[in-house]
N, CA, C and O atoms as a printed pandas DataFrame, in Angstrom:
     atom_number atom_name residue_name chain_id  residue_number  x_coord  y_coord  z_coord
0              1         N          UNK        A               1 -132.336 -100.814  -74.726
1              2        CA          UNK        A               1 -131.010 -101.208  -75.118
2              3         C          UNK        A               1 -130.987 -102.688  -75.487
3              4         O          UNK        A               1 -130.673 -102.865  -76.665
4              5         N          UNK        A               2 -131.213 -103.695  -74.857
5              6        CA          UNK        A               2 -131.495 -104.888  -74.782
6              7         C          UNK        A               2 -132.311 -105.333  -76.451
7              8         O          UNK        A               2 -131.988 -106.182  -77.281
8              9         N          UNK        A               3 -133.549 -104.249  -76.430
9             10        CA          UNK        A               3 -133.792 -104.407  -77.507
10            11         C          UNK        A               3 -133.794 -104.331  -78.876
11            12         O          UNK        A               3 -134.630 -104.605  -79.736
12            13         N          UNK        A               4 -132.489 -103.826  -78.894
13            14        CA          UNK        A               4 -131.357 -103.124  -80.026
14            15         C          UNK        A               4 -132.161 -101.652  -80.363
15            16         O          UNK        A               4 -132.176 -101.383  -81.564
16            17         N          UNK        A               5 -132.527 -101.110  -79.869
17            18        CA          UNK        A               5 -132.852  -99.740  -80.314
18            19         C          UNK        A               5 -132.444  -98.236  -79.551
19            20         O          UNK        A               5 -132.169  -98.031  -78.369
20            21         N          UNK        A               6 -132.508  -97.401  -80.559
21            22        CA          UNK        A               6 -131.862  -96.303  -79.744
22            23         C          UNK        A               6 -132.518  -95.422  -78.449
23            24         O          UNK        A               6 -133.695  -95.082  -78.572
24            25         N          UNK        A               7 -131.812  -95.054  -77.246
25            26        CA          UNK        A               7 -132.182  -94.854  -76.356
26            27         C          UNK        A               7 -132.394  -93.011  -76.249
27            28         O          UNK        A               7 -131.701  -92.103  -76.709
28            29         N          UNK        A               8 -133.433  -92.999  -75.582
29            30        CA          UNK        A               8 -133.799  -91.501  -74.779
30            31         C          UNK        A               8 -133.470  -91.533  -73.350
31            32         O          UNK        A               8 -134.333  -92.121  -72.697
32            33         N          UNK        A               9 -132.818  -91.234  -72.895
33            34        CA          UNK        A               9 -133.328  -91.639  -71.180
34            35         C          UNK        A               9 -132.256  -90.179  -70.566
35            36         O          UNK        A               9 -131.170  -89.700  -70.894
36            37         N          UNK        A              10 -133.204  -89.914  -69.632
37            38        CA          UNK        A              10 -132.686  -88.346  -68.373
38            39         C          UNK        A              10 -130.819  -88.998  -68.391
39            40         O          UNK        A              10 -130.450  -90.013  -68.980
40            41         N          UNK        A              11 -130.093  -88.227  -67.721
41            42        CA          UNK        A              11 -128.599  -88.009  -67.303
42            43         C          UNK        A              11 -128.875  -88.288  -65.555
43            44         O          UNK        A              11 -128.753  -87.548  -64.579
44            45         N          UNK        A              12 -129.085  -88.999  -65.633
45            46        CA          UNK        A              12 -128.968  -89.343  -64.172
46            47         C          UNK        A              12 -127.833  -90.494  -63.979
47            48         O          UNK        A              12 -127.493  -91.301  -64.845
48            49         N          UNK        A              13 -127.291  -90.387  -62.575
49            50        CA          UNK        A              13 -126.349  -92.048  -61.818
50            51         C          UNK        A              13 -125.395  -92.163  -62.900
51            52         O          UNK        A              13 -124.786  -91.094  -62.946
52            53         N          UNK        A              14 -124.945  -93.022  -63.864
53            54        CA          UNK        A              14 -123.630  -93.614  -64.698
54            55         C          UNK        A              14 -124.202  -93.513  -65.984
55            56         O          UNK        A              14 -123.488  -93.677  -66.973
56            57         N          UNK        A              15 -125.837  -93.172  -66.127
57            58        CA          UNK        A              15 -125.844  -93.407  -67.647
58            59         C          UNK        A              15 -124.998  -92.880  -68.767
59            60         O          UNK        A              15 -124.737  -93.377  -69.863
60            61         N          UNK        A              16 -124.505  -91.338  -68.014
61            62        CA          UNK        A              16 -123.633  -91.021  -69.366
62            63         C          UNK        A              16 -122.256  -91.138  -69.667
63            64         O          UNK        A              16 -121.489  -90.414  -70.302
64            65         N          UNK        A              17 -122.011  -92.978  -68.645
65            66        CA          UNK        A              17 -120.954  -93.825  -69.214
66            67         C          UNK        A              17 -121.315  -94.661  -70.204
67            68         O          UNK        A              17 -120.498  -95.182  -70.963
68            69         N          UNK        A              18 -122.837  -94.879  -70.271
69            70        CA          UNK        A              18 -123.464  -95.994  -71.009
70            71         C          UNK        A              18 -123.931  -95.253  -72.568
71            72         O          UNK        A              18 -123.756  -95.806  -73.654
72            73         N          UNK        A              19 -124.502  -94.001  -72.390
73            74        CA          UNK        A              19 -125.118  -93.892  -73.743
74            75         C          UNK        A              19 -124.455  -92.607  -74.207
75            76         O          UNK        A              19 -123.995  -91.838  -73.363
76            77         N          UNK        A              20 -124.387  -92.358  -75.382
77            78        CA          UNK        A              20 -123.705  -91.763  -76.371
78            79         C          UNK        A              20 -124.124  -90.965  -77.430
79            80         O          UNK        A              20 -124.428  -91.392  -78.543
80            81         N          UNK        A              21 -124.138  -89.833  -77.086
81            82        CA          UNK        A              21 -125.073  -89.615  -78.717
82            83         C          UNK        A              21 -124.371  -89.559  -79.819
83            84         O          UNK        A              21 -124.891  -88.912  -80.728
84            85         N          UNK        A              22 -123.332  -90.044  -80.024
85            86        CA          UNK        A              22 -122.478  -90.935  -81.548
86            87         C          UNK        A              22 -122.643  -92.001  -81.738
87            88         O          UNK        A              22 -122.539  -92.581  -82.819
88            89         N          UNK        A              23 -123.022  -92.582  -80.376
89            90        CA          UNK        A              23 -123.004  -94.363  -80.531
90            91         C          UNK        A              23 -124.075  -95.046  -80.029
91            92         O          UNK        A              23 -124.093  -96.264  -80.206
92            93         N          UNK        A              24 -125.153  -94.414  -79.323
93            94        CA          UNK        A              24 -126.230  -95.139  -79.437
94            95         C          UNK        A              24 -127.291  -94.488  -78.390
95            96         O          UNK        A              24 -127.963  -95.150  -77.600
96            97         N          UNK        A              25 -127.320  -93.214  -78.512
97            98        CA          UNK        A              25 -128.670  -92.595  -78.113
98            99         C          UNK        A              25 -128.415  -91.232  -77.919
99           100         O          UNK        A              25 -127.582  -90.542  -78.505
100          101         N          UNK        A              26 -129.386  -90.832  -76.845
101          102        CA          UNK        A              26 -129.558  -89.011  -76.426
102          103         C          UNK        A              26 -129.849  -89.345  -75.288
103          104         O          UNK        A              26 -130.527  -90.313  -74.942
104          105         N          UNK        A              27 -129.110  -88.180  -74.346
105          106        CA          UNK        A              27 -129.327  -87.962  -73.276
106          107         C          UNK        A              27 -130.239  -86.165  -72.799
107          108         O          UNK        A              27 -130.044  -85.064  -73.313
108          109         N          UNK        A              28 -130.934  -86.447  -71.978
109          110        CA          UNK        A              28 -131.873  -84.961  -71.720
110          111         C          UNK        A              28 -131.785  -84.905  -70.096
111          112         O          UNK        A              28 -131.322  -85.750  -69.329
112          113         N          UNK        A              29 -132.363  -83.667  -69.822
113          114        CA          UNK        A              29 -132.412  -83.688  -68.545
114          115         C          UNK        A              29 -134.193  -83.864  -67.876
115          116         O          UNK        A              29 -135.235  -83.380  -68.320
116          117         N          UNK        A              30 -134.008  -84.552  -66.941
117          118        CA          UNK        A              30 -135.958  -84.787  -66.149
118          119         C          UNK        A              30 -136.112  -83.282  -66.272
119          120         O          UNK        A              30 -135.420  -82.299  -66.540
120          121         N          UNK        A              31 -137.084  -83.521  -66.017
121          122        CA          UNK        A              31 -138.220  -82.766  -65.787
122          123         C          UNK        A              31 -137.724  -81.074  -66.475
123          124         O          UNK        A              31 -137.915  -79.979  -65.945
124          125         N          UNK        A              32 -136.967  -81.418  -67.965
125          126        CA          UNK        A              32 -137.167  -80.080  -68.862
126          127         C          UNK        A              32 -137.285  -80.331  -70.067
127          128         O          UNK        A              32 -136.373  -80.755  -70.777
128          129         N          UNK        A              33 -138.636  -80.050  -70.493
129          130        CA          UNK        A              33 -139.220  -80.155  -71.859
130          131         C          UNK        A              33 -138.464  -79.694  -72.812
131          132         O          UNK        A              33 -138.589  -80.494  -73.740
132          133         N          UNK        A              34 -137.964  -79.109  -73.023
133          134        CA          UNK        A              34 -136.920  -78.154  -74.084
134          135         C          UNK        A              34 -136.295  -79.482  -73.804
135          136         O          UNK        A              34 -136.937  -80.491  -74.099
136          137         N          UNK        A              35 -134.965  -79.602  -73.200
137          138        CA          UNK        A              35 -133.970  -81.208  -73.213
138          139         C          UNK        A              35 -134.536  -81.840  -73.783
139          140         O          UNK        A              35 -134.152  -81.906  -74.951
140          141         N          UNK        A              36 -135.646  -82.622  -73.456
141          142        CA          UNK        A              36 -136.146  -84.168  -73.727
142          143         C          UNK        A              36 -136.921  -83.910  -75.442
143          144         O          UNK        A              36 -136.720  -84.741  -76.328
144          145         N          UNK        A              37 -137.642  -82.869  -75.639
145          146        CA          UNK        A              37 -137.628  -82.265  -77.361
146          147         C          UNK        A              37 -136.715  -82.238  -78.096
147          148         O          UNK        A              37 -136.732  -82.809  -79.186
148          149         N          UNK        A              38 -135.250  -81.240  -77.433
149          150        CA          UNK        A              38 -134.296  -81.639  -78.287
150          151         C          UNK        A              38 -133.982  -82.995  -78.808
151          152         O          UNK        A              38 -134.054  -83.527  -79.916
152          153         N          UNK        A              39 -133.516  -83.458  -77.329
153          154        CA          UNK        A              39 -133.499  -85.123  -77.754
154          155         C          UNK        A              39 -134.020  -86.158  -78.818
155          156         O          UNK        A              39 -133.450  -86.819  -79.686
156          157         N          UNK        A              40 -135.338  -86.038  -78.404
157          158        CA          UNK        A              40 -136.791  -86.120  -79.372
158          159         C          UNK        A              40 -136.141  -86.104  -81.103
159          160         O          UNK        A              40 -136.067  -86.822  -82.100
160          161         N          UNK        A              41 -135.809  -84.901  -80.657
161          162        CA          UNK        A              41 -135.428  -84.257  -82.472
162          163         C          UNK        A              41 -134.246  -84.826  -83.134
163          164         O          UNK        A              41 -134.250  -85.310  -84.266
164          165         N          UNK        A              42 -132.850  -84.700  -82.054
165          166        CA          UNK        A              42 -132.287  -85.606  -82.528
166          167         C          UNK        A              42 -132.044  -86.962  -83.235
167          168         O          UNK        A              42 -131.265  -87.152  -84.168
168          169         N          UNK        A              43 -132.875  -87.908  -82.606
169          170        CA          UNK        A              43 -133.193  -88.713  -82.502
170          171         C          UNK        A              43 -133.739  -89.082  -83.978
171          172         O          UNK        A              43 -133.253  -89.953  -84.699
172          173         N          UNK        A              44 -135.230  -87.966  -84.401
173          174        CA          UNK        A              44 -136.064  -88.074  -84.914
174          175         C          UNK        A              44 -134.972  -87.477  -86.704
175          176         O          UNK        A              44 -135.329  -87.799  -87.837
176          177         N          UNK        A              45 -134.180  -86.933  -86.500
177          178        CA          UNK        A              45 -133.384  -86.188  -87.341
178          179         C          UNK        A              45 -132.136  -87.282  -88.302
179          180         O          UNK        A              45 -131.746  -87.454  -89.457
180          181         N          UNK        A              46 -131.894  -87.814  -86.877
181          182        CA          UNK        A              46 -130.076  -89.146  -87.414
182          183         C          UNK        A              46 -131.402  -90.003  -88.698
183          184         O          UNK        A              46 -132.556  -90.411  -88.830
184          185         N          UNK        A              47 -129.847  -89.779  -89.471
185          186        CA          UNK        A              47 -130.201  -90.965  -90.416
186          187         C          UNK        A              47 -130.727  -92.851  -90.421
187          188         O          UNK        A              47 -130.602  -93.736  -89.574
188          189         N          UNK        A              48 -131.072  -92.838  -91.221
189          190        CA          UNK        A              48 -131.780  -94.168  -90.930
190          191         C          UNK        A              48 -130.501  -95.441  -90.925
191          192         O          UNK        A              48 -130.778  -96.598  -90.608
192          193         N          UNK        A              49 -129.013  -94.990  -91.349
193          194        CA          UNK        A              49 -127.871  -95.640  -91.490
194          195         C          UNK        A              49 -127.760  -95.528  -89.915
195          196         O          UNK        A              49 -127.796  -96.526  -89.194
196          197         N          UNK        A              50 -127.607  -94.109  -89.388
197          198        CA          UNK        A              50 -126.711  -93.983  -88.335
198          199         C          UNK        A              50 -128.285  -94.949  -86.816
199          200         O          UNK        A              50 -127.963  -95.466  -85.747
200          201         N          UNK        A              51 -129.307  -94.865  -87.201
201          202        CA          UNK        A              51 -129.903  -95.468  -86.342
202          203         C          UNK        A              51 -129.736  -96.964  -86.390
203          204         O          UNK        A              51 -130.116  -97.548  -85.375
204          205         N          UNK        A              52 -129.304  -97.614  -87.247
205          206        CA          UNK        A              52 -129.462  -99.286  -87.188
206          207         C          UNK        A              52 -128.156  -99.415  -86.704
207          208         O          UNK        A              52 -127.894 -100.173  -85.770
208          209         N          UNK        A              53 -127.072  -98.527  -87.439
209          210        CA          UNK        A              53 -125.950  -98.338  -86.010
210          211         C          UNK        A              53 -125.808  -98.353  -84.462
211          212         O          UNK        A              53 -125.085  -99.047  -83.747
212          213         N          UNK        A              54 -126.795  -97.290  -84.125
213          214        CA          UNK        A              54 -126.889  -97.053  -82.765
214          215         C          UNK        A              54 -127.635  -98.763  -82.681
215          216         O          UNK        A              54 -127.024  -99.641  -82.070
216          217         N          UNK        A              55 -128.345  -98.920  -83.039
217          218        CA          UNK        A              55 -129.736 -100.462  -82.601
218          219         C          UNK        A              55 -128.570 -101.598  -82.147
219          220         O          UNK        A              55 -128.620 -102.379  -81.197
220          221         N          UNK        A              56 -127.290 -101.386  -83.356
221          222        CA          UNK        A              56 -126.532 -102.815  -83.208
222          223         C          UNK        A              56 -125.928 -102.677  -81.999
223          224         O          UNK        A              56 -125.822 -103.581  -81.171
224          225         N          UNK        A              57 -125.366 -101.105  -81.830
225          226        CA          UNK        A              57 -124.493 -100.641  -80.835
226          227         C          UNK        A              57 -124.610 -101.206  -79.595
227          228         O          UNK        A              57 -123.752 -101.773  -78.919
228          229         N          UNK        A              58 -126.576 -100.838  -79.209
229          230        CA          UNK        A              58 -127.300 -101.101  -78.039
230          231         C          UNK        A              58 -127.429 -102.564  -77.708
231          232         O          UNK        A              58 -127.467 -103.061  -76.582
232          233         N          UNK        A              59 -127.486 -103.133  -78.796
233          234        CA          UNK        A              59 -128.162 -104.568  -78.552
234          235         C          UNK        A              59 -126.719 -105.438  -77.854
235          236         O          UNK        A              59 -126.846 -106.181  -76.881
236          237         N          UNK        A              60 -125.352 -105.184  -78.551
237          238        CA          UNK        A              60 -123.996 -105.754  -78.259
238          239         C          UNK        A              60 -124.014 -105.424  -76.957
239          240         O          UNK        A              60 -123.918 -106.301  -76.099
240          241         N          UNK        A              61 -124.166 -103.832  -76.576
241          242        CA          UNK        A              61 -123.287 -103.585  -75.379
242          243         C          UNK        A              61 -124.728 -103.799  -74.331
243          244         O          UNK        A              61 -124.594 -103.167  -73.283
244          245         N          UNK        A              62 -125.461 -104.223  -74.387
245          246        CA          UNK        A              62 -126.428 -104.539  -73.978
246          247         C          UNK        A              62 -126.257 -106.233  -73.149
247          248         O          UNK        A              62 -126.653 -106.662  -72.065
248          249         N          UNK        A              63 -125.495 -106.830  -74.253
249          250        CA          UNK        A              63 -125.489 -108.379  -73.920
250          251         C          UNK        A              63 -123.975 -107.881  -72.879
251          252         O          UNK        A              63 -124.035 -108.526  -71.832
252          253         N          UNK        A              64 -123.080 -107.225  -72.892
253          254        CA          UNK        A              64 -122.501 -107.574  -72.303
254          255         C          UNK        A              64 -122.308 -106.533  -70.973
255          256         O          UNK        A              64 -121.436 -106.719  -70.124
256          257         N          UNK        A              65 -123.007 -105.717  -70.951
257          258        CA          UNK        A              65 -122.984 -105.509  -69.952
258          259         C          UNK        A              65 -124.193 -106.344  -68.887
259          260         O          UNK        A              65 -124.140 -106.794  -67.743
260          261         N          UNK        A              66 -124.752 -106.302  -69.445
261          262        CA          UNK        A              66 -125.714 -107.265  -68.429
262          263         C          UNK        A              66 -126.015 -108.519  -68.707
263          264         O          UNK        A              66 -127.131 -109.035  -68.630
264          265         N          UNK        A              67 -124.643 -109.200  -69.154
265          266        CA          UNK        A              67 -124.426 -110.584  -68.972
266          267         C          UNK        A              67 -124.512 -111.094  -67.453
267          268         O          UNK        A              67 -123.931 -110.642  -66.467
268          269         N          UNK        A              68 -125.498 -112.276  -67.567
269          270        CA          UNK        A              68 -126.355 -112.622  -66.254
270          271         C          UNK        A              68 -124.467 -113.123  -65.435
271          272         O          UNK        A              68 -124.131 -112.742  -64.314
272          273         N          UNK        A              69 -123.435 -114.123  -66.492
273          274        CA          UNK        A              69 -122.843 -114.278  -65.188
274          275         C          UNK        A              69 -121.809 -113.107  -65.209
275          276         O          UNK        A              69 -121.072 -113.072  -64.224
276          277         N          UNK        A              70 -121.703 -112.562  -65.745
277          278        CA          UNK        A              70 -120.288 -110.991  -65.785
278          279         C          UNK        A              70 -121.117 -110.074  -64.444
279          280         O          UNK        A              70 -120.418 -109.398  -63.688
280          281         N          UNK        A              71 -122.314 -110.123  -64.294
281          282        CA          UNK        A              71 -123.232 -109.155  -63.417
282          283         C          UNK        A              71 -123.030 -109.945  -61.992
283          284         O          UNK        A              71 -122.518 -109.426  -61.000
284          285         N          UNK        A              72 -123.589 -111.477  -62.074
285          286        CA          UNK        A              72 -123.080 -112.122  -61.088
286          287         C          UNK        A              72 -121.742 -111.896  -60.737
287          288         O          UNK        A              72 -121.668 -110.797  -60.186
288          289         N          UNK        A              73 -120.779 -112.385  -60.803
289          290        CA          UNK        A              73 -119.493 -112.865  -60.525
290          291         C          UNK        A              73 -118.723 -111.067  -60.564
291          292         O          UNK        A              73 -117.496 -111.164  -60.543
292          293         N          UNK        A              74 -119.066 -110.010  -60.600
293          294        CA          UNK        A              74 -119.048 -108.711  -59.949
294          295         C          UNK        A              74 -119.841 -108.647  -59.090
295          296         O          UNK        A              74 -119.241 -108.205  -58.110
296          297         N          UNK        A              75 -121.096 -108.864  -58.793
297          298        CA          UNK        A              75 -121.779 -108.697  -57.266
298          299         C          UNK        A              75 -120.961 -109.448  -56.479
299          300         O          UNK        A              75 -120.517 -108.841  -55.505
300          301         N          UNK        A              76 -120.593 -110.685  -56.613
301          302        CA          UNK        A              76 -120.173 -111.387  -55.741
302          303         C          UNK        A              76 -118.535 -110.866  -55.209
303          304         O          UNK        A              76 -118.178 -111.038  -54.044
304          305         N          UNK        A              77 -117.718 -110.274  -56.163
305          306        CA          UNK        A              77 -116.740 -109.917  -55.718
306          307         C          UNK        A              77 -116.878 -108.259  -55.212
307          308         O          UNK        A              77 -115.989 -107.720  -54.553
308          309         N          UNK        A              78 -118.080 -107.587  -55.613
309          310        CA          UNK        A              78 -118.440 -106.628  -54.923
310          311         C          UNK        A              78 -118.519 -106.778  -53.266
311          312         O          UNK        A              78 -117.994 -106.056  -52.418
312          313         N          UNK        A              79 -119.547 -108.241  -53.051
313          314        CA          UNK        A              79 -119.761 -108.602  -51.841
314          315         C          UNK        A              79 -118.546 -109.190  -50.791
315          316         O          UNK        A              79 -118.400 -109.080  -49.574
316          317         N          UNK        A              80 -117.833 -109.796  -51.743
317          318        CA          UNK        A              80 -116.511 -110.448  -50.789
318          319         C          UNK        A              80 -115.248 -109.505  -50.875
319          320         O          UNK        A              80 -114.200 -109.817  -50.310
320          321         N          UNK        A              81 -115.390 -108.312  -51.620
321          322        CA          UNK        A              81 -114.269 -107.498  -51.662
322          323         C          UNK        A              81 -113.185 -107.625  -52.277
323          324         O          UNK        A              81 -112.087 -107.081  -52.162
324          325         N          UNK        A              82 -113.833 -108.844  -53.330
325          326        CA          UNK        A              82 -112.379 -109.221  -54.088
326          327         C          UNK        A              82 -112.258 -108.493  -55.692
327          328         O          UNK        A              82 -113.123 -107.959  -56.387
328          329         N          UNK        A              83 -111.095 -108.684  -55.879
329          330        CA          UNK        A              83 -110.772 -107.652  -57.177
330          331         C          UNK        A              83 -110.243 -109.050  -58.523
331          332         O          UNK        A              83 -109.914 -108.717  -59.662
């Protein structure tokens, strides 16, 4: 993501708040080959428009979600309980 390109990655924890397959990747399930092929294909299928799309998509929401102080300054109010 970070590196502006489009993502593959399993459906596990929050990812499929993060990735999108309109807006910047495919999601599969571990450990089933059929899923992670489809994926594969998808992937391998989107146009070369709609991939530099997804790349910009990743790279933006990339900076801001894991902006070093937006990540900080939520741990910290994670830690002190403040909102």
């Amino acid at each position: 993501m970070a590196c502006g390109k489009p993502i593959i990655c399993t459906d596990v924890s929050d990812l499929s708040l993060i990735i999108n397959e309109v807006e910047n990747g495919s999601l599969c399930k571990a450990n089933d080959i059929k899923s992670i092929s489809c994926a594969i294909q998808r992937l391998i299928s989107t146009s070369k428009y709609k991939l530099e799309k997804m790349s910009k998509n990743n790279r933006k929401k990339a900076t801001e979600i894991f902006n070093p102080d937006i990540v900080t300054t939520n741990y910290l109010n994670l830690l002190t309980n403040e909102k």
